[in-house]
C-alpha positions, -999 to +999 in steps of 0.1 A: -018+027+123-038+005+101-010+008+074-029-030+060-062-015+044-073-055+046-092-055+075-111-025+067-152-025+062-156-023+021-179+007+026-150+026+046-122+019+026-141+035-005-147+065+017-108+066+019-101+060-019-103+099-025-077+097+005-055+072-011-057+085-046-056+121-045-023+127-053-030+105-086-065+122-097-053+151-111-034+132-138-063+113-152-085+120-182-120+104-198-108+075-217-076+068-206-063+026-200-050+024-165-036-002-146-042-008-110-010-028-100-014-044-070-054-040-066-061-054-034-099-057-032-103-037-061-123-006-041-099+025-050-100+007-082-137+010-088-130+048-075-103+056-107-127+037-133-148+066-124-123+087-130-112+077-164-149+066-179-156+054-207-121+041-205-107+008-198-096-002-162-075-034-156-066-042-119-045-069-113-031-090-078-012-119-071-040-130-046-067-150-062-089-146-033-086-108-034-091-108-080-121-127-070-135-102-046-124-072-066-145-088-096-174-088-072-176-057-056-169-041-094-205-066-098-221-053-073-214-021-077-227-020-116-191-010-130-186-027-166-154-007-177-131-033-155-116-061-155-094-080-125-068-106-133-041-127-114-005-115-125+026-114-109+040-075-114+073-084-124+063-102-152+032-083-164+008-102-192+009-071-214+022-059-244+046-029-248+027+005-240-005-007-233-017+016-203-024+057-206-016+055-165-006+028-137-011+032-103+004+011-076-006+018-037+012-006-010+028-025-034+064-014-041+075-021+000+064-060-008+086-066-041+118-082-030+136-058-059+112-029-064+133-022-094+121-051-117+085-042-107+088-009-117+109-019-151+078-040-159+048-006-151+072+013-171+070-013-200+035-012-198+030+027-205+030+040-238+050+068-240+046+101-220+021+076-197+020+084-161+029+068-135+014+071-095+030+052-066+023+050-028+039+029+003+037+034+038+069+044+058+073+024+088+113+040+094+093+068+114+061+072+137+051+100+164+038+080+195+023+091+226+029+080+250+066+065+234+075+036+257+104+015+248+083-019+240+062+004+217+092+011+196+105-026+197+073-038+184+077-015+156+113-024+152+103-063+154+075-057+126+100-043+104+124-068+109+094-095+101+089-074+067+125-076+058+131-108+066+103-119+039+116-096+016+100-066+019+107-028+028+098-009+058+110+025+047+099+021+008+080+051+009+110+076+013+129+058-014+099+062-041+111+094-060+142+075-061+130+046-074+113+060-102+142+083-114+166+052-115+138+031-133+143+058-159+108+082-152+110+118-158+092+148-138+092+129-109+077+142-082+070+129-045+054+138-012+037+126+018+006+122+038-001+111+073-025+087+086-034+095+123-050+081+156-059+102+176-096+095+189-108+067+212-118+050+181-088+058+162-065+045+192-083+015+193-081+007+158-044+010+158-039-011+190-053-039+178-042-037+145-008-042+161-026-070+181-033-087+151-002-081+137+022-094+166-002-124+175+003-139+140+013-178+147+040-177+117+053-144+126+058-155+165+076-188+150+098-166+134+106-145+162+114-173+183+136-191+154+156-162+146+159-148+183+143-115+177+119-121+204+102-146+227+066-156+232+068-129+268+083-102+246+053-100+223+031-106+250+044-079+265+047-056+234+005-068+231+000-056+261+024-019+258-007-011+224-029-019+251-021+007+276-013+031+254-048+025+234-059+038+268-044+067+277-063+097+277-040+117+250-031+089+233-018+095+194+000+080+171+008+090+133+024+076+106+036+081+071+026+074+039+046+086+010+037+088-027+053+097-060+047+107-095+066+100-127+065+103-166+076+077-193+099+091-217+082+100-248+091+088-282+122+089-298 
């Protein structure tokens, strides 16, 4: 359940930009300005530069660390059509209808008010631009083996991304969120991202490894009462033995939508 691309090898998470984007492809022409909100490491960025050459792509992230490695792999990589800047979403360093298209994966479930982030992409689109979205949905998972401390580590995860500000279950609120931020044609769907190899079971164990043996995030836990140093030991070692069961599987969802600015007047 590597939902957090971050960890990934550069090299595979370009081989899943087709993955990540495909819902959003279909919408994009030669020559169009688009605006990766929310870039990341810029890779699926590099993939819809290709997409919309000899057009202009602008990716932007409130990470410096991750504009500064989006500018190099864009280097490395020989792309010249791209820029990557340090903005802030909400308040977007843009004029009125400057983008053809914006695209935004994992990045409406981390806004504290999705609604003023998605105000600002629909400033940003000239009219009759389009809009892609995508956010993972934590609210449900297949598991197997399901074992209660599985489905409390889940639980505690979400209540970690709530407390902060986020959204677990963004992704089945997207084609809702567009409609209210005043999008037309809006359309939504889902994907599922699945574990079930030896590999793929390992990955997603220790991605919740990773994710439950966070210093801050056990602070937290413990501060709040949510759950003691033994209960995430515990949920550590539940991804464990279910990482090693021999029909191990997990899956979980990742839901996208699609949307229109209104045309002129």
């Amino acid at each position: 359940m590597s939902l957090d691309q971050s960890n990934k090898h550069p090299e595979e998470t370009q081989r899943d930009a087709d993955v990540e984007a495909t819902f959003f492809l279909p919408f994009l022409r030669p020559g169009m300005a688009l605006l990766d909100a929310g870039c990341g490491r810029g890779l699926i960025t590099l993939r819809l530069a290709q997409c919309v050459s000899p057009g202009h792509v602008t990716g932007v992230d409130s990470d410096p660390a991750r504009v500064e490695t989006a500018s190099s792999h864009a280097g490395d990589a020989g792309v010249e059509d791209v820029e990557f800047l340090v903005a802030d979403v909400n308040s977007l360093p843009f004029e009125d209808g400057r983008f053809d298209a914006v695209f935004a994966n994992g990045l409406i479930e981390h806004l504290p008010d999705p609604r003023v982030g998605l105000a600002e992409l629909r400033r940003v689109l000239k009219p009759d631009g389009i809009i892609g979205v995508r956010s993972p949905d934590w609210g449900s998972a297949l598991l197997h083996p399901e074992t209660r401390m599985l489905q409390s580590s889940i639980a505690l995860r979400n209540q970690w991304q709530s407390h902060r500000g986020g959204h677990p279950e963004a992704g089945r609120r997207l084609r809702g969120l567009l409609i209210e931020a005043g999008f037309l044609d809006v359309s939504a769907g889902a994907s599922a991202e699945s574990h079930g190899t030896d590999a793929g079971t390992t990955e997603g164990a220790r991605y919740m490894h990773a994710f439950l043996g966070d210093p801050e995030r056990a602070n937290m836990a413990r501060e709040h009462g949510w759950a003691s140093a033994n209960d995430i030991e515990e949920m550590r070692r539940a991804w464990t033995e279910w990482a090693a069961q021999p029909g191990a599987f997990s899956s979980f969802f990742w839901c996208h939508a699609t949307g229109r600015a209104p045309g002129p007047p």
